[in-house]
C-alpha positions as CSV (number, residue, x, y, z in Angstrom):
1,X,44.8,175.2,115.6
2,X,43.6,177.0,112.9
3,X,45.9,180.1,113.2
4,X,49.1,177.7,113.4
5,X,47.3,175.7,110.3
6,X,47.6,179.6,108.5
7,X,50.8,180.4,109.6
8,X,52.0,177.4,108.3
9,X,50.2,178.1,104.5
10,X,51.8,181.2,104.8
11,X,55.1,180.1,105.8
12,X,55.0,177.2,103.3
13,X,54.1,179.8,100.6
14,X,57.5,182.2,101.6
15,X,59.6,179.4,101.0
16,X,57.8,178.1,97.5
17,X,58.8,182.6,96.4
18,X,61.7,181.9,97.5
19,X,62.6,178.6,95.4
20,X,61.6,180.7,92.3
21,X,63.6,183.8,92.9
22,X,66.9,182.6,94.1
23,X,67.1,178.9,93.3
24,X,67.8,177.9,96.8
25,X,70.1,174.9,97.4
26,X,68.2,171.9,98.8
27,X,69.6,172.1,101.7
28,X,70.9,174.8,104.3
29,X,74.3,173.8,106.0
30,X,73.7,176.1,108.8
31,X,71.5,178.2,111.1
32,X,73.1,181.7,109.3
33,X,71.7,180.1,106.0
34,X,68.2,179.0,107.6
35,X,67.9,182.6,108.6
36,X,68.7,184.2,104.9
37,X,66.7,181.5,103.3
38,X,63.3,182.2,105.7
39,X,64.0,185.8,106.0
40,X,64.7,186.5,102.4
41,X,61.3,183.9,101.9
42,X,59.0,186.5,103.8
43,X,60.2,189.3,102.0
44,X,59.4,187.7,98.7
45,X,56.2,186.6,99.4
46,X,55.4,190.5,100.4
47,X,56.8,191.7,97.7
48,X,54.4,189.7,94.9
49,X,51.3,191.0,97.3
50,X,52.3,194.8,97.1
51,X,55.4,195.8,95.5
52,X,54.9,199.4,96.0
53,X,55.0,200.0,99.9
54,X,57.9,197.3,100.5
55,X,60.5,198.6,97.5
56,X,62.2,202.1,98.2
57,X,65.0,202.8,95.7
58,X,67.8,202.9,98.3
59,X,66.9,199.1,99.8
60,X,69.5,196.6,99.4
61,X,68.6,193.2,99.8
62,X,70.2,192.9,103.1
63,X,68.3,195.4,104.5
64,X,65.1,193.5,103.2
65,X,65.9,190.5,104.4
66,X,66.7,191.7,107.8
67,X,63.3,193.8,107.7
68,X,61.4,191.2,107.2
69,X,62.5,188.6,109.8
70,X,61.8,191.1,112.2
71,X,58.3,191.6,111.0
72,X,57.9,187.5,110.8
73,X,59.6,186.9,114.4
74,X,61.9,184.5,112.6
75,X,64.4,184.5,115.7
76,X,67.1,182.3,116.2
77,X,65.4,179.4,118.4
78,X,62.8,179.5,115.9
79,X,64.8,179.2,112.8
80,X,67.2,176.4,114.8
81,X,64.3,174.0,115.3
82,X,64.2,171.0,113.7
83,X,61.6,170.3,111.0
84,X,59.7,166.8,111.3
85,X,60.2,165.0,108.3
86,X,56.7,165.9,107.1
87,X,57.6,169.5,107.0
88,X,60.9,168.5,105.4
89,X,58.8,166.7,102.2
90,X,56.3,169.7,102.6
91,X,58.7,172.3,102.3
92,X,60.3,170.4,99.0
93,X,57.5,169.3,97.4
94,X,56.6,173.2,97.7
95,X,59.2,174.5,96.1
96,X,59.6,171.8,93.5
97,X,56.6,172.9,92.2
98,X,57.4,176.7,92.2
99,X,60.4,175.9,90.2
100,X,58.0,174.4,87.5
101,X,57.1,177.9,87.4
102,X,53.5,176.3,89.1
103,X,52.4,179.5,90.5
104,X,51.8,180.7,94.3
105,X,48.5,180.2,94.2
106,X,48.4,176.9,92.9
107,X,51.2,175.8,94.9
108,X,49.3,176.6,98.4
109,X,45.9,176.0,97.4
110,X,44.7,179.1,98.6
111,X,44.7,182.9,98.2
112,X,42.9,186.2,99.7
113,X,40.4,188.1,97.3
114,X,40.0,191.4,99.6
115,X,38.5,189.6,102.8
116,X,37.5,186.2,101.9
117,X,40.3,183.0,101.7
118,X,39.4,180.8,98.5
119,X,40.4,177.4,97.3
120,X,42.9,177.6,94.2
121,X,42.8,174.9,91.9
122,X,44.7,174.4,88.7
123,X,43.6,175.2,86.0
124,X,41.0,177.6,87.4
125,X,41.8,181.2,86.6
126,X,43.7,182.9,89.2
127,X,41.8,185.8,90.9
128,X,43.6,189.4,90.4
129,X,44.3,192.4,92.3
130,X,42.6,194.4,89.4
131,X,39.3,192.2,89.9
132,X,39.2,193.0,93.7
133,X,39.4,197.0,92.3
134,X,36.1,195.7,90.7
135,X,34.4,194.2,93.2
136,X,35.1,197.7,95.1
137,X,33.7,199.7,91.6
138,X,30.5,197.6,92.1
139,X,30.2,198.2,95.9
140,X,30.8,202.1,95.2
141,X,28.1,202.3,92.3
142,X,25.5,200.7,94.0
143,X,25.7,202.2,97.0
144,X,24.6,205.5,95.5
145,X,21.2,203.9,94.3
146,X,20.4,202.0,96.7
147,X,19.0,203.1,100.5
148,X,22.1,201.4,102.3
149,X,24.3,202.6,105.0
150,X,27.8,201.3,104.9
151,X,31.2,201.2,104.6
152,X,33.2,199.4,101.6
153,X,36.1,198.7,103.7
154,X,34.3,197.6,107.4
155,X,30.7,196.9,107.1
156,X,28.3,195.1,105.2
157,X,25.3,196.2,103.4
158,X,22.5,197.0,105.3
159,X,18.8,198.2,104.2
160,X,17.1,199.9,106.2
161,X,13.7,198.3,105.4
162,X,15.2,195.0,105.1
163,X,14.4,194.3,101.5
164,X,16.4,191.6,99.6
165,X,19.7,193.3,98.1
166,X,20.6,193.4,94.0
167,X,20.3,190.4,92.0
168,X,23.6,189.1,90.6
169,X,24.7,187.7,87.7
170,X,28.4,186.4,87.4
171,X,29.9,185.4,84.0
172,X,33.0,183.8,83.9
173,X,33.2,182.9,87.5
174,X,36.3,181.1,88.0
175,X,36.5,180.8,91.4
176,X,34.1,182.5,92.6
177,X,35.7,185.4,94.0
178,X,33.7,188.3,92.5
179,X,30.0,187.0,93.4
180,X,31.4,185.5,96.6
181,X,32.5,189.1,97.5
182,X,29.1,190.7,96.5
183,X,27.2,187.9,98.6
184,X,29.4,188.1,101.8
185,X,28.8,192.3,101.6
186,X,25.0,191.8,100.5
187,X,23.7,189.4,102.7
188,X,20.3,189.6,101.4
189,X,21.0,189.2,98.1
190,X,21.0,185.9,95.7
191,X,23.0,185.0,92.8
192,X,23.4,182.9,89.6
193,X,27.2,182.4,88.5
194,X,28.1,180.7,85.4
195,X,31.0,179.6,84.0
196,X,32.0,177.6,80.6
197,X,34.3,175.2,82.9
198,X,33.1,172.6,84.8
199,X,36.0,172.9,86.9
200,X,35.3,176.8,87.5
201,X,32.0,176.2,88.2
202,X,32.8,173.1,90.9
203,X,35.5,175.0,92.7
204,X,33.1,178.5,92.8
205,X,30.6,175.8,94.7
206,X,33.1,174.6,96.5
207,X,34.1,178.0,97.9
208,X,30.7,178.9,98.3
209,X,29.9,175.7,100.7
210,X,32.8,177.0,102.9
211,X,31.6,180.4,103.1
212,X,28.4,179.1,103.6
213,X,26.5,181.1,100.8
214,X,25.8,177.9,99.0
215,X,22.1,178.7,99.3
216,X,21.9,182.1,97.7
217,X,24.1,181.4,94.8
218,X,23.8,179.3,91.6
219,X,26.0,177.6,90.2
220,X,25.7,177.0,86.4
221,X,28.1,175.6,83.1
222,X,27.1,177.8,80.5
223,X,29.1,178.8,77.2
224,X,27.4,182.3,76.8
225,X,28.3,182.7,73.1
226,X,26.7,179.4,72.8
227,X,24.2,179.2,75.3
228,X,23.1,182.8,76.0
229,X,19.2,182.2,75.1
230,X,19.3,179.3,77.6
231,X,20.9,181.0,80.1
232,X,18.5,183.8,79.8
233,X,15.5,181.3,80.6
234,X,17.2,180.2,83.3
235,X,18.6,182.9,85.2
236,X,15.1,185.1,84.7
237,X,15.9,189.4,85.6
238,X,18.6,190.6,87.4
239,X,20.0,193.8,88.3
240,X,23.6,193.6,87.9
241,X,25.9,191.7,85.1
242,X,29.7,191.7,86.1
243,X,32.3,190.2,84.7
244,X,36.1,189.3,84.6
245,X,36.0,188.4,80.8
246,X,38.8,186.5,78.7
247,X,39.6,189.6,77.0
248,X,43.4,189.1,76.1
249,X,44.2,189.7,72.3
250,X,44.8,186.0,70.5
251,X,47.6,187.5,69.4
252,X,48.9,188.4,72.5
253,X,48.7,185.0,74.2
254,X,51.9,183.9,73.8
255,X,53.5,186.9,75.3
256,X,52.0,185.9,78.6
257,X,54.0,184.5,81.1
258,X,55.4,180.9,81.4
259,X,53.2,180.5,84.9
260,X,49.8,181.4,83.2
261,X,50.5,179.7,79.4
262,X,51.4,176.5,81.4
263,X,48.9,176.0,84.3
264,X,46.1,178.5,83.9
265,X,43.0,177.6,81.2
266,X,43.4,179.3,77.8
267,X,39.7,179.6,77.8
268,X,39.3,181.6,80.6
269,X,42.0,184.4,79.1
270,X,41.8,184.3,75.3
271,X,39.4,186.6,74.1
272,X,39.9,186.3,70.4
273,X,41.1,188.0,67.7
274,X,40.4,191.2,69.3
275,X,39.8,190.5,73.0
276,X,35.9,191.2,72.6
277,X,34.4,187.6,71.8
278,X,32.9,187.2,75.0
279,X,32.3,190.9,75.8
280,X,30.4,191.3,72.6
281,X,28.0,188.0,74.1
282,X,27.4,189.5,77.4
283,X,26.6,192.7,75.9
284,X,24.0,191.0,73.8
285,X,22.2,189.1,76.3
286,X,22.2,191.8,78.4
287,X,18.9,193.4,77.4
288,X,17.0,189.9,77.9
289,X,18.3,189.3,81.5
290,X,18.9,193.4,83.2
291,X,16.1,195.0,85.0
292,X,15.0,198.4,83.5
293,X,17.9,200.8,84.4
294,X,20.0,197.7,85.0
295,X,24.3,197.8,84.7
296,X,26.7,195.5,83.1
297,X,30.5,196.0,85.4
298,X,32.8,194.9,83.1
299,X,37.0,194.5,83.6
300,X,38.5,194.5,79.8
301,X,41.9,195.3,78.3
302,X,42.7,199.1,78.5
303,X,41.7,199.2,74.6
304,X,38.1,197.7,75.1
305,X,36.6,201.2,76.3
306,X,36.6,203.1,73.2
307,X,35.9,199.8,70.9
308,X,33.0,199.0,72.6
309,X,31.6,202.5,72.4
310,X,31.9,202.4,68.9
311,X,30.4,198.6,68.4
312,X,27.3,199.8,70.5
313,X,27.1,202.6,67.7
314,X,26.4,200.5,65.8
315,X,23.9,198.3,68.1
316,X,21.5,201.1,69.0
317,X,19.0,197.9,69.2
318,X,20.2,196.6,72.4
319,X,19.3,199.5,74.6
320,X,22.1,199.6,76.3
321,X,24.4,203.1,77.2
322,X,28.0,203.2,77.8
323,X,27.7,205.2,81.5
324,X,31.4,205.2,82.4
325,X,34.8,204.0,82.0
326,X,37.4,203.8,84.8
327,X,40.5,203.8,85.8
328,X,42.6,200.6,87.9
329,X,45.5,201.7,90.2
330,X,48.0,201.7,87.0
331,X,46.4,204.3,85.5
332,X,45.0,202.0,82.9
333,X,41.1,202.4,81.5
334,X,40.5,198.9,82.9
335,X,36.7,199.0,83.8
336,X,33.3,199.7,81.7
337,X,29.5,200.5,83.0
338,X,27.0,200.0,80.7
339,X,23.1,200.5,81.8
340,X,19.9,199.3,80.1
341,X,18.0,202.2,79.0
């Protein structure tokens, strides 16, 4: 049951792409149609996952759709069964909403952040491929301090005297996906997550009660430019910060697309008049909170790495050392390690 419940999200998520890309007609006059609307609907829905390995430059969009039906077994008897008139409403409801320009994730209430499935709920921020890149920078770091035997891609921490694993401190948690990751690879470790949204913070618990980590992570609503000495108290010493920060320009907001200005929270991506509002605050509560030799993780906008070198110039009180930056898939300088000294 709960493999035909997935394929049914998954199917139900083709045809909301599809309604967005080619402004289907409400209804398909015939089984030739069914088949190009499915087909062309599972090739969509792989192309927003991972553009690069499905595009080649000499791919019509026959030869996708064709491609892709084999892949999805979308044979003839399957495509000529009838829908019950729950899936009929299902199906439209779907893609009404995707012509809103609602997005995906929203629409199915659901997505994958590397291995774990999370609740999506508007207007929580909408975990990205970049943050799972990340999650990975994090796994890859620590493993070179810490007495573990693993691999990122198959295994889960292990210590070999079966100590508890790194502390964790989330800012900005959204839904959860970053410190969910971290607790489902260290299983011995415990977290506090915090998030200025109360519905950020009640969909990261949420996620956390069905992955059943509920009792190593806490969940907190914090504003850490207003509540950082709070928080401090709070949390106690950890000894890792990461964060997905708003860290878009406010003068770049606008320019984002229709699907994030109209559902996603503003909060969540608006990082003021030079994307560093909230990087600046988790900088500075850093000190309070990190273990000696402690690291911040920190995702920011390809321009943050060389700005925030030059504000901790001229910070030299908060102990902290810019360690690294590093690169996402794009090429982009989208990640910063900073360490308490």
């Amino acid at each position: 049951m709960r493999l035909r419940h997935m394929w049914w999200k998954v199917f139900s998520g083709c045809c909301v792409c599809l309604a967005s890309r080619f402004r289907a007609q409400s209804h398909c006059r015939n089984r030739r149609e069914h088949a190009v609307f499915h087909g062309a609907a599972s090739f969509l829905t792989a192309f927003s996952r991972n553009l690069c390995s499905v595009l080649h430059e000499t791919m019509t969009g026959a030869n996708c759709v064709t491609h892709w039906q084999k892949i999805h077994n979308l044979s003839e008897d399957v495509l000529a069964r009838p829908l019950t008139a729950h899936q009929k409403q299902m199906i439209w409801s779907l893609c009404s909403k995707r012509l809103q320009h609602m997005p995906v994730q929203y629409v199915i209430e659901e997505w994958d952040f590397r291995d774990l499935t999370l609740k999506i709920k508007p207007p929580v921020f909408i975990p990205r491929p970049e943050t799972e890149e990340l999650v990975s920078l994090v796994l890859s770091e620590l493993a070179k301090e810490e007495d573990v035997s693993f691999s990122v891609e198959k295994a889960r921490w292990q210590n070999s005297h079966q100590t508890p694993g790194p502390r964790f401190l989330e800012i900005g948690c959204g839904s959860g996906a970053i410190i969910l990751s971290l607790l489902h690879f260290f299983q011995h470790s415990r977290a506090v997550a915090v998030d200025k949204s109360l519905d950020a913070v009640s969909l990261t618990r949420e996620n956390s009660e069905r992955l059943c980590v509920q009792h190593r992570l806490q969940e907190l609503q914090f504003d850490i430019i207003s509540d950082s000495r709070k928080l401090a108290w709070i949390c106690g010493s950890v000894d890792v910060i990461i964060s997905n920060p708003p860290y878009v320009f406010h003068e770049d907001m606008s320019r984002l697309m229709p699907e994030i200005l109209r559902y996603e929270d503003h909060d969540a991506l608006d990082g003021g008049a030079d994307g560093l509002d909230v990087i600046r605050a988790i900088l500075q509560l850093a000190p309070t909170v990190l273990k000696d030799h402690g690291k911040v993780f920190l995702e920011v906008d390809p321009r943050h790495p060389e700005m925030i070198q030059n504000w901790l110039q001229e910070c030299a009180s908060l102990r902290l050392t810019y360690r690294a930056t590093h690169w996402d898939t794009c090429g982009k300088p989208r990640f910063c390690v900073l360490q308490r000294i």
